[in-house]
C-alpha positions as CSV (number, residue, x, y, z in Angstrom):
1,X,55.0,-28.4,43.5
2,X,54.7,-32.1,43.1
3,X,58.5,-32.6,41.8
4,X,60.1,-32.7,45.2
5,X,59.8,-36.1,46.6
6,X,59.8,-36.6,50.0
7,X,62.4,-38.9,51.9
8,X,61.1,-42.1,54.2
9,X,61.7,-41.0,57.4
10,X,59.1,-38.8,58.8
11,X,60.5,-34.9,60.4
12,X,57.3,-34.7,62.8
13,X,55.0,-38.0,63.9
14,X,52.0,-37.5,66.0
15,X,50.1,-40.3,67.0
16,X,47.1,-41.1,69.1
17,X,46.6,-37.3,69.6
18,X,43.4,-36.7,71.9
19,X,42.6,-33.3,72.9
20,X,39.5,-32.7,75.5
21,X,38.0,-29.0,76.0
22,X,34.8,-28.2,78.5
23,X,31.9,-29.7,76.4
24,X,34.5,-30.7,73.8
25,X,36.5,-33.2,71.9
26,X,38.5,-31.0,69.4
27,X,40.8,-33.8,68.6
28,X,40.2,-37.6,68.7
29,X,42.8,-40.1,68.2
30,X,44.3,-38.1,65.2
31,X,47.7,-39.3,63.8
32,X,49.7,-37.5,61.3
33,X,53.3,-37.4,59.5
34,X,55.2,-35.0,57.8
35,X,58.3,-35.8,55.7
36,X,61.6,-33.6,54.8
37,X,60.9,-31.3,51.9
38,X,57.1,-31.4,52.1
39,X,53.8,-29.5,52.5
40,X,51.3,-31.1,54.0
41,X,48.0,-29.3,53.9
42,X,45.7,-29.8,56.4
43,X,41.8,-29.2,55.7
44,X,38.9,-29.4,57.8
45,X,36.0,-27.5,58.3
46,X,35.8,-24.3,61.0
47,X,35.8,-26.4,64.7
48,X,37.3,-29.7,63.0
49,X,40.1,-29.6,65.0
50,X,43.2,-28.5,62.8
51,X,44.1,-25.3,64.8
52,X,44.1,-27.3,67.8
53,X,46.4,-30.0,67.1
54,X,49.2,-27.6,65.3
55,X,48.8,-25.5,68.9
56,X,49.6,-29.2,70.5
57,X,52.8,-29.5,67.8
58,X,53.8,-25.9,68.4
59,X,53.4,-26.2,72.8
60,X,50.9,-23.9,73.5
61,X,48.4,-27.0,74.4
62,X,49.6,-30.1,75.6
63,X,47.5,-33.2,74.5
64,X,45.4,-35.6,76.5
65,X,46.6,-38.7,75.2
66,X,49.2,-39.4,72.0
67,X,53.0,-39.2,71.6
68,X,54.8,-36.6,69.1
69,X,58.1,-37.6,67.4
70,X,60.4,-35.4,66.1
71,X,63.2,-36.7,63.9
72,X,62.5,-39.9,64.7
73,X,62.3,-39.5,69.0
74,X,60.0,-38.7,71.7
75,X,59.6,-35.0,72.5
76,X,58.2,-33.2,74.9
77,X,57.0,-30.6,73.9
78,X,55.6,-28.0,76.9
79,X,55.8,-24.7,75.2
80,X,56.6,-22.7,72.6
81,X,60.4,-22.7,73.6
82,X,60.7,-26.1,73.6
83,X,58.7,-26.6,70.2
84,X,61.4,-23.5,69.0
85,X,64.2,-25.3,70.3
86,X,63.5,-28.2,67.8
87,X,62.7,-26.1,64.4
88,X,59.4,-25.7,64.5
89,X,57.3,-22.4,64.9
90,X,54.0,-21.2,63.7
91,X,52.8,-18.5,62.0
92,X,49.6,-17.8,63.4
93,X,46.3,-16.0,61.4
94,X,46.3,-13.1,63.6
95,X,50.3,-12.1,63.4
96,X,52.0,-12.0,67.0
97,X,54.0,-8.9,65.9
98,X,54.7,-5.3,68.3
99,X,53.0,-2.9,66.2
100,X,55.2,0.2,67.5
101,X,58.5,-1.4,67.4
102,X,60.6,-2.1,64.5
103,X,61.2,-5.2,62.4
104,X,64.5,-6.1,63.8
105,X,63.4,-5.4,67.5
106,X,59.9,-8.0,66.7
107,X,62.7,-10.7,65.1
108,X,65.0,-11.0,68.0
109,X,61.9,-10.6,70.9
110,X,61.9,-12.7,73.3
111,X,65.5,-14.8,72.5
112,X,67.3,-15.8,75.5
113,X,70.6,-16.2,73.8
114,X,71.4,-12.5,73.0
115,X,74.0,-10.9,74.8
116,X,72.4,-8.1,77.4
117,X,73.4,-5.6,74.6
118,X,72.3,-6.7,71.6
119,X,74.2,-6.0,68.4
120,X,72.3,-4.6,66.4
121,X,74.4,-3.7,63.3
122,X,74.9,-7.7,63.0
123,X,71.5,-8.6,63.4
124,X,70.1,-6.5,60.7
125,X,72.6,-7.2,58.3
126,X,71.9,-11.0,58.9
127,X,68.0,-9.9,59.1
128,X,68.9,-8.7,55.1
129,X,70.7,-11.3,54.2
130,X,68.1,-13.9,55.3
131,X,65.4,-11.4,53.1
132,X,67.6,-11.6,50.0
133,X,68.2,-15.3,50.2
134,X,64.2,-15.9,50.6
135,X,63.0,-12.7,48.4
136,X,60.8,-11.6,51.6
137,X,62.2,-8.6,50.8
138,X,61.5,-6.4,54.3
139,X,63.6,-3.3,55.5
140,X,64.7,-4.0,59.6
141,X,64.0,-0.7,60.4
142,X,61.0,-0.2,59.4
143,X,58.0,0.3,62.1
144,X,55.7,-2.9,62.0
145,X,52.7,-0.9,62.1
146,X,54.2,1.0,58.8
147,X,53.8,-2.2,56.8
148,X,51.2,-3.6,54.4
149,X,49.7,-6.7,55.6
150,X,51.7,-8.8,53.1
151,X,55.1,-7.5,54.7
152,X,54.0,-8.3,58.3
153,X,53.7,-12.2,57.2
154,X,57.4,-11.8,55.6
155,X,58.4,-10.7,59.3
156,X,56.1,-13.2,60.8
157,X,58.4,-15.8,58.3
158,X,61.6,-13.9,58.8
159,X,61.2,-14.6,62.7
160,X,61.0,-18.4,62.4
161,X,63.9,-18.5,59.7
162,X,66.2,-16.6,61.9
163,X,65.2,-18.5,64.7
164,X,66.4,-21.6,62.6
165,X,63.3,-23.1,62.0
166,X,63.2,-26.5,59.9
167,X,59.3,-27.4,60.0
168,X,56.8,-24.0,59.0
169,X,53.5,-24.3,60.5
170,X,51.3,-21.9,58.5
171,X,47.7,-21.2,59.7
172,X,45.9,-19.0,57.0
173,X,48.5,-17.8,55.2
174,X,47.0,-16.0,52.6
175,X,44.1,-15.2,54.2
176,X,44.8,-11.5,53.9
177,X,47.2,-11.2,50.9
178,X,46.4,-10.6,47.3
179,X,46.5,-12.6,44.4
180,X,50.2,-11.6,43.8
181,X,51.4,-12.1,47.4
182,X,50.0,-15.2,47.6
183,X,52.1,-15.6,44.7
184,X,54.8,-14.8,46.7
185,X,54.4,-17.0,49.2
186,X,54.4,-20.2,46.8
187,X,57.7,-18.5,45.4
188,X,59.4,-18.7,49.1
189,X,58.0,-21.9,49.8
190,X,59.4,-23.2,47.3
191,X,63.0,-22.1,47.9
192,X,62.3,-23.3,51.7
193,X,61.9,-26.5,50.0
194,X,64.6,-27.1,48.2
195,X,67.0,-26.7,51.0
196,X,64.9,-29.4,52.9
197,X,62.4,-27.4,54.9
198,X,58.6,-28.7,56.0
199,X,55.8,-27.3,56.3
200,X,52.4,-28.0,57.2
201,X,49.6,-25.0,56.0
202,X,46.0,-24.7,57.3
203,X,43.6,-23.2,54.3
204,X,40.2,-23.2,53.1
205,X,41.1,-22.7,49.9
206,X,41.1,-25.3,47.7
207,X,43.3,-23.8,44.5
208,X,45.8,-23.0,46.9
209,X,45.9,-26.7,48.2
210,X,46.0,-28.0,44.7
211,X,48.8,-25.8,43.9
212,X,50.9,-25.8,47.2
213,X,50.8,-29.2,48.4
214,X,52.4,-32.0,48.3
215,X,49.8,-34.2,50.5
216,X,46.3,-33.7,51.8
217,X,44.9,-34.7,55.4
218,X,42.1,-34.0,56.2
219,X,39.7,-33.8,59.6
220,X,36.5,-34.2,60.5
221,X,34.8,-33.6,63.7
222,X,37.5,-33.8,65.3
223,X,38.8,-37.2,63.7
224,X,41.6,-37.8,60.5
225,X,38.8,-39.1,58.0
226,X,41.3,-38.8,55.2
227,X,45.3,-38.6,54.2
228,X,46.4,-38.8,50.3
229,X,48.4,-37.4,47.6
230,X,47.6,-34.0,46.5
231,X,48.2,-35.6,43.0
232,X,45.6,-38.3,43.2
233,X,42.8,-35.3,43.5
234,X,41.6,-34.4,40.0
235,X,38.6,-31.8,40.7
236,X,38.6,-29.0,43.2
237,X,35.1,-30.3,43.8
238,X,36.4,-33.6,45.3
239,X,38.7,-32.0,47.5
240,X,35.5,-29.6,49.1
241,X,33.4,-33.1,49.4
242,X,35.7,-34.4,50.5
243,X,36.3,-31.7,53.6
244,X,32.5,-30.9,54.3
245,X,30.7,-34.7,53.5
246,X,28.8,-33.0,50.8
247,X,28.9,-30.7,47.4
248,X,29.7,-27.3,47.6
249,X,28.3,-25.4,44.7
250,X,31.0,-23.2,43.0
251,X,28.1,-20.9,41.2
252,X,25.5,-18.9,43.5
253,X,21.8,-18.8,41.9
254,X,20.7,-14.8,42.3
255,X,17.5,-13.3,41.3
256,X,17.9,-10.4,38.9
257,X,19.2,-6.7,39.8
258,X,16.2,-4.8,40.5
259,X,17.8,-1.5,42.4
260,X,15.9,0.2,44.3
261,X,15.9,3.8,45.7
262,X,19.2,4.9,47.3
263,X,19.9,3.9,50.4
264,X,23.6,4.9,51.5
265,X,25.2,7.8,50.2
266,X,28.7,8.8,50.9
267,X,29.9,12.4,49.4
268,X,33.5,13.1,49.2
269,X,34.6,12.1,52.4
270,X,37.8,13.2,53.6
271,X,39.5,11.8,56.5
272,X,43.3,12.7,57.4
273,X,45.5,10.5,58.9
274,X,45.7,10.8,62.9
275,X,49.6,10.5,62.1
276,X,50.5,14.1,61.6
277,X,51.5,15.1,57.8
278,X,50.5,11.7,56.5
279,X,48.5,11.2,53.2
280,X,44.7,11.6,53.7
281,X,43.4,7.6,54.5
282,X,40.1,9.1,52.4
283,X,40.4,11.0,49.7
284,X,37.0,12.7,48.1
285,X,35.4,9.4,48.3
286,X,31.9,9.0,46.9
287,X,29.6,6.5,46.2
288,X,26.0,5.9,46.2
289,X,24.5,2.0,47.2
290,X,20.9,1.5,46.0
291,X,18.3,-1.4,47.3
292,X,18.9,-4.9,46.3
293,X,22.2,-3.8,45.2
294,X,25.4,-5.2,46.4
295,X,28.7,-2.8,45.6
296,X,31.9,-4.9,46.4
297,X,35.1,-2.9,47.6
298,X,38.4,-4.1,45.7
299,X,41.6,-3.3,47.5
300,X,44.7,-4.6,48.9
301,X,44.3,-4.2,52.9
302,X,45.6,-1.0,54.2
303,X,44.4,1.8,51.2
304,X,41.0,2.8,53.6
305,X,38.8,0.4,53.0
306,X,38.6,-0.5,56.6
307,X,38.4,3.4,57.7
308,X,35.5,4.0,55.1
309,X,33.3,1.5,56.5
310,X,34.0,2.6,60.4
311,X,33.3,6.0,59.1
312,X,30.0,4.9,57.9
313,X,29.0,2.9,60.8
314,X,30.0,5.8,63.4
315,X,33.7,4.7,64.6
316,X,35.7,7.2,63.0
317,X,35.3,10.9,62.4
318,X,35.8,12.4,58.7
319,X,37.3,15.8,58.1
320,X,35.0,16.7,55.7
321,X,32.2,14.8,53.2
322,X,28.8,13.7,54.2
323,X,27.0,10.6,54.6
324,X,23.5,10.0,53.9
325,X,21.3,7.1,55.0
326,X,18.0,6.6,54.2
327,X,18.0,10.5,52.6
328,X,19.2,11.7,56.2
329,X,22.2,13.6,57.0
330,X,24.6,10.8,59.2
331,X,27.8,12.4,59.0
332,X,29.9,11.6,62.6
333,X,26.9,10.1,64.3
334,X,27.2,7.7,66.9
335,X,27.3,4.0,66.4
336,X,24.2,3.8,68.2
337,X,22.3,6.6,65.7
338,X,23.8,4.6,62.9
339,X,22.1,0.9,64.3
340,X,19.0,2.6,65.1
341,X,19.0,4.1,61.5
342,X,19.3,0.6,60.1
343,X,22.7,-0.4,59.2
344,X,24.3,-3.3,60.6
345,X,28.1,-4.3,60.5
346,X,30.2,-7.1,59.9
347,X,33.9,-5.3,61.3
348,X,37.0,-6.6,59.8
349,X,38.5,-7.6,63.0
350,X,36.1,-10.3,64.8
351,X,37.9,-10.8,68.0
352,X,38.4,-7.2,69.0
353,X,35.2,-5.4,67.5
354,X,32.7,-8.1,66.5
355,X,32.2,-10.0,70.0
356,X,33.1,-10.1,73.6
357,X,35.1,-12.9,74.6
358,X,34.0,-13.6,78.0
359,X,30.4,-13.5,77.3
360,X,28.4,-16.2,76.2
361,X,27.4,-16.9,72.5
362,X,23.7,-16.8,73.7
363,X,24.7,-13.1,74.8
364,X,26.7,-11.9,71.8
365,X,23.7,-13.1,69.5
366,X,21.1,-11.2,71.3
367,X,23.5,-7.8,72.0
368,X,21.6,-5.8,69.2
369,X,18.0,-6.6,70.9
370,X,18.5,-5.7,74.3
371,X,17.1,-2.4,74.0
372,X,13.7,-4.1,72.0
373,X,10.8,-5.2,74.3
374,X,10.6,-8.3,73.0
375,X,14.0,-8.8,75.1
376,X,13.7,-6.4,77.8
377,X,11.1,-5.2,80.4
378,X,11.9,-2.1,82.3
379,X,15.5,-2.9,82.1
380,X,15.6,-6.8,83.0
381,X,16.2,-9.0,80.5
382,X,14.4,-12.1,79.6
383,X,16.5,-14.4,80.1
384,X,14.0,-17.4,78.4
385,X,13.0,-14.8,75.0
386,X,17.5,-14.6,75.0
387,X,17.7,-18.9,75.0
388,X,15.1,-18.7,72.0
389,X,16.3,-15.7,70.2
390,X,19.8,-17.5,70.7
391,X,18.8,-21.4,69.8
392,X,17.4,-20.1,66.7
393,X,20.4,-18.1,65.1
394,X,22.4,-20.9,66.5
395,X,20.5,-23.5,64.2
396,X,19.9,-21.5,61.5
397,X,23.9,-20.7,60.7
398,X,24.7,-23.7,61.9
399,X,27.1,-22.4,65.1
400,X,28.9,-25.2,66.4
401,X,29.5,-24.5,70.4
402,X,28.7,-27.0,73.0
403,X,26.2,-25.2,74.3
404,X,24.7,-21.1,74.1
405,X,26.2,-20.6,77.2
406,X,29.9,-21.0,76.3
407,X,32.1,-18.3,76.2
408,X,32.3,-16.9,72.5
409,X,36.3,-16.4,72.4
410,X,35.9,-20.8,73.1
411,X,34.9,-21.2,69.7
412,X,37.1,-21.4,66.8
413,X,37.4,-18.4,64.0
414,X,34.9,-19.4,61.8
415,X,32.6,-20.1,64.5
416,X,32.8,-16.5,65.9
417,X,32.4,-15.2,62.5
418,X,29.5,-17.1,61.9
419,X,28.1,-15.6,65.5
420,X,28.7,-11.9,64.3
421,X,27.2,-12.3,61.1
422,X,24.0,-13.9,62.2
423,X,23.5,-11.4,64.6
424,X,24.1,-8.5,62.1
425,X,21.8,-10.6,59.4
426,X,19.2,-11.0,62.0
427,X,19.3,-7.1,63.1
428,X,19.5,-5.8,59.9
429,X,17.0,-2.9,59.3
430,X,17.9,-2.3,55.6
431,X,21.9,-1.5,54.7
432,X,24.3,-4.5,55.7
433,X,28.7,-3.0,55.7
434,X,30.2,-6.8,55.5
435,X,34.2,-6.3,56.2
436,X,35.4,-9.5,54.9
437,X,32.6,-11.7,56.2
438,X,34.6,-15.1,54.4
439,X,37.9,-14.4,56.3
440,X,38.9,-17.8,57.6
441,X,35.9,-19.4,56.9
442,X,35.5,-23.2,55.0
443,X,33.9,-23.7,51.9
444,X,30.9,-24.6,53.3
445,X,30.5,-21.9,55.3
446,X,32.0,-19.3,52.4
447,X,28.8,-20.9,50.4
448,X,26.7,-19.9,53.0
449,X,28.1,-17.0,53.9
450,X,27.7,-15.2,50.4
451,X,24.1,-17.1,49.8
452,X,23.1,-15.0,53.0
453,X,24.2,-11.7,51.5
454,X,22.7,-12.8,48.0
455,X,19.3,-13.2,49.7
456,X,19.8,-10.1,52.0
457,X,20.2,-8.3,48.5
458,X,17.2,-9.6,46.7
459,X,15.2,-9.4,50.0
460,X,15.7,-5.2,48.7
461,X,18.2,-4.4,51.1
462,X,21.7,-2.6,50.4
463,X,24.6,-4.7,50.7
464,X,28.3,-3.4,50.8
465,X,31.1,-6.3,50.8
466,X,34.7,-5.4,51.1
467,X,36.7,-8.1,50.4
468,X,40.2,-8.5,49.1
469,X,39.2,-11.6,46.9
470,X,38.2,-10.4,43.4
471,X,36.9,-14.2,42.2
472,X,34.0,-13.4,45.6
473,X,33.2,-9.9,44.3
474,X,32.8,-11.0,40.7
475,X,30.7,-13.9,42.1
476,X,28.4,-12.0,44.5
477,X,28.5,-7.8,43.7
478,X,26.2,-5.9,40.9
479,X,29.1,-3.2,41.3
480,X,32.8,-2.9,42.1
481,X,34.4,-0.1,43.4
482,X,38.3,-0.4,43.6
483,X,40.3,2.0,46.2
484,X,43.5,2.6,46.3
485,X,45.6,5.1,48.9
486,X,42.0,6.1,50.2
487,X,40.7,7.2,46.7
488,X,37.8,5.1,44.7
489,X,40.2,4.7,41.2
490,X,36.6,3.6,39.8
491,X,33.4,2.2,39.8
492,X,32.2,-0.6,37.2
493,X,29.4,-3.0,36.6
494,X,30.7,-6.9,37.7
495,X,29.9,-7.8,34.3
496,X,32.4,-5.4,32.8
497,X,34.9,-6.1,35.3
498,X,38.0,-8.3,34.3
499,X,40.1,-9.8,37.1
500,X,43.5,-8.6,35.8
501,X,41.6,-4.5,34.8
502,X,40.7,-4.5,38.6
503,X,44.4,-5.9,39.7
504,X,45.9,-3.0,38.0
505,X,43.6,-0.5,39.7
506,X,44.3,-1.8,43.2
507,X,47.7,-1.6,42.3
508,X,47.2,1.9,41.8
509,X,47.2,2.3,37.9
510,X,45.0,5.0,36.4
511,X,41.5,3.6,34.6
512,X,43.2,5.6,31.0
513,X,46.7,3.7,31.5
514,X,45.4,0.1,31.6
């Protein structure tokens, strides 16, 4: 993407942007420019400060101290209207779309400028038009919460472009597409490009910034500690130095696979869809996870990965099919038989399932132990054992919160992640269901992240990853299992597994037609 050559005067210019929260300094003094017909992509580790100046840029914080120019004068910028109003809009990591309405009715919500009876007819066909001149290729009338994960960000993208946006803030973007989405996404980035169009992505991974971008910026703590040409980087490994201050190993040391006795068991689980006459979101799955094993689920989101594993931990109710922990019948227990049986969970969605926002990180971290004595005496807590319990887990994953007693929906995504999972490491009495636990993380904290289920698996307990990047399950499972529309297409050793065998499975492919 390096061919395009970006023109003098800067689109967007923020300067002198300071940003002060309770406890705080998320940004400090940061300046940065974006040109016409470029991608700028902005790095940093989980806290550094990225999410919070592109919320400054798009209105939904207003800064401390700084100025922002766009085209070349003074804006003020107070909310997302006003950011709207001079072509730029975001595209946020967790998509702002109405689930139950349709894709049409999600584009035009919330525009002042439609007449009280909206024409419809006209707005779809230009919804079409705009999807065939991009290749987002969405239907209007679909329902949102019909649509893959991948077609929800080409609604998310569809929104701004009808809007008339000039300047794309992405944050994540392919955080939860596969290999050939992301694809996609270069494809219509590209085309935004060419007709003059900015945009400024927020990633952690570094191939995607090699091969996206046209610049790199980068913060630190808070601070700009680096701006230069995407070209200029020759190694992958420079670019994670030079985000984290340190190497990053891109190859995990494991002990050998010693499996143990079966742990989890699940046989042919059946589980209907609660939307009358749909497909079955588990088909006759089956599986067995041993000790010191980890078995990676391969999918593309949306084929019941997510309803398998809330099956297992005690959310969701199968039709039919057993599961067996430890030898012992768990089929449609509670979540509270399942914890006490052992198993610990890393959910998929962290906001909404993980933690509770308006408690206190100290709090979140010791929410699995208030039933132990160690925290509890006849029903009152101890409240000095919970600042230990908590300091500890907050050093030893390295949390960054200004104190234990902040409120956990204050910290950035990574940060919350990082709470869930060393609570679920901590608590874990044998069998550990991790839903994506590198979603949105850094490099960094991806290294640490899958070193911790490594040494979770040679410490002899069973480990089961789901995770829609095949390069992490080829780098940290024993075994693969790839589903698609609820059913396991197969099972295979990692070392038998090629990347483009599995893509063809999770595209649905039969294991005798590849």
């Amino acid at each position: 993407m390096h061919e395009i050559t970006p023109e003098d005067t800067p689109v967007v210019r923020m300067v002198g942007i300071t940003k002060r929260f309770p406890g705080v300094l998320a940004n400090d003094s940061v300046d940065l420019t974006l040109h016409r017909g470029e991608v700028l992509a902005l790095l940093g580790e989980n806290g550094a400060g990225k999410s919070t100046l592109m919320n400054m840029l798009v209105g939904l914080y207003r800064p401390d101290t700084g100025d922002i120019y766009v085209h070349g004068k003074l804006a003020e910028i107070n909310s997302p209207q006003d950011s709207m109003a001079l072509g730029i809009g975001m595209i946020h990591q967790e998509f702002m779309l109405v689930g139950n309405m349709t894709v049409a009715e999600n584009i035009i919500l919330g525009m002042k400028d439609l007449p009280l009876v909206p024409r419809i007819a006209e707005i779809k066909k230009n919804i079409t038009d705009l999807s065939k001149r991009y290749g987002l290729q969405v239907d209007p009338d679909k329902t949102v919460h019909d649509l893959s994960v991948g077609e929800q960000q080409r609604v998310e993208i569809l929104k701004l472009l009808y809007r008339g946006a000039e300047i794309l803030i992405l944050d994540e973007p392919t955080a939860v597409l596969t290999p050939g989405e992301a694809r996609d996404l270069n494809e219509i980035l590209k085309k935004m490009l060419q007709e003059g169009k900015s945009a400024i992505f927020i990633t952690h991974k570094m191939d995607e910034v090699m091969e996206f971008s046209h610049t790199v910026q980068v913060l630190r703590r808070g601070k700009s500690v680096n701006v230069c040409p995407t070209s200029s980087i020759k190694r992958i490994q420079d670019l994670a130095n030079m985000m984290v201050g340190r190497d990053i190993l891109f190859s995990l040391d494991r002990g050998p696979f010693k499996p143990g006795e079966i742990l989890l068991e699940a046989k042919n689980l059946v589980m209907d869809s609660l939307v009358g006459g749909g497909k079955r979101v588990l088909d006759d799955v089956s599986f067995s996870l041993r000790g010191g094993e980890i078995l990676g689920i391969a999918g593309v989101a949306g084929n019941g990965q997510q309803q398998l594993t809330e099956a297992l931990t005690g959310l969701m109710m199968v039709n039919g099919g057993q599961v067996f922990i430890k030898g012992k019948d768990h089929t449609n227990k509670t979540p509270l038989q399942i914890i006490k049986s052992g198993v610990s969970h890393i959910p998929a969605d962290r906001g909404r399932m993980g933690v509770v926002g308006d408690m206190s990180v100290g709090d979140n971290l010791s929410m699995k132990k208030y039933r132990t004595k160690e925290l509890s005496d006849h029903s009152i807590i101890k409240r000095s054992w919970v600042r230990l319990f908590a300091e500890r887990l907050i050093e030893t994953f390295t949390i960054k919160t200004p104190s234990q007693d902040t409120s956990v929906k204050f910290l950035s995504g990574g940060n919350i992640q990082k709470t869930i999972l060393a609570r679920e490491i901590d608590s874990c009495g044998g069998i550990l269901i991790a839903v994506y636990p590198s979603r949105g993380l850094d490099v960094g904290a991806t290294e640490a992240v899958r070193q911790n289920i490594i040494k979770q698996r040679d410490m002899g307990n069973a480990v089961l990853l789901v995770s829609e990047e095949l390069e992490e399950l080829l780098m940290v499972a024993d075994k693969v299992a790839v589903m698609f529309e609820g059913r396991i297409m197969d099972i295979m050793d990692v070392k038998d597994a090629k990347t483009e065998e599995l893509g063809m499975l999770m595209a649905g492919v039969e294991r005798g037609e590849i």
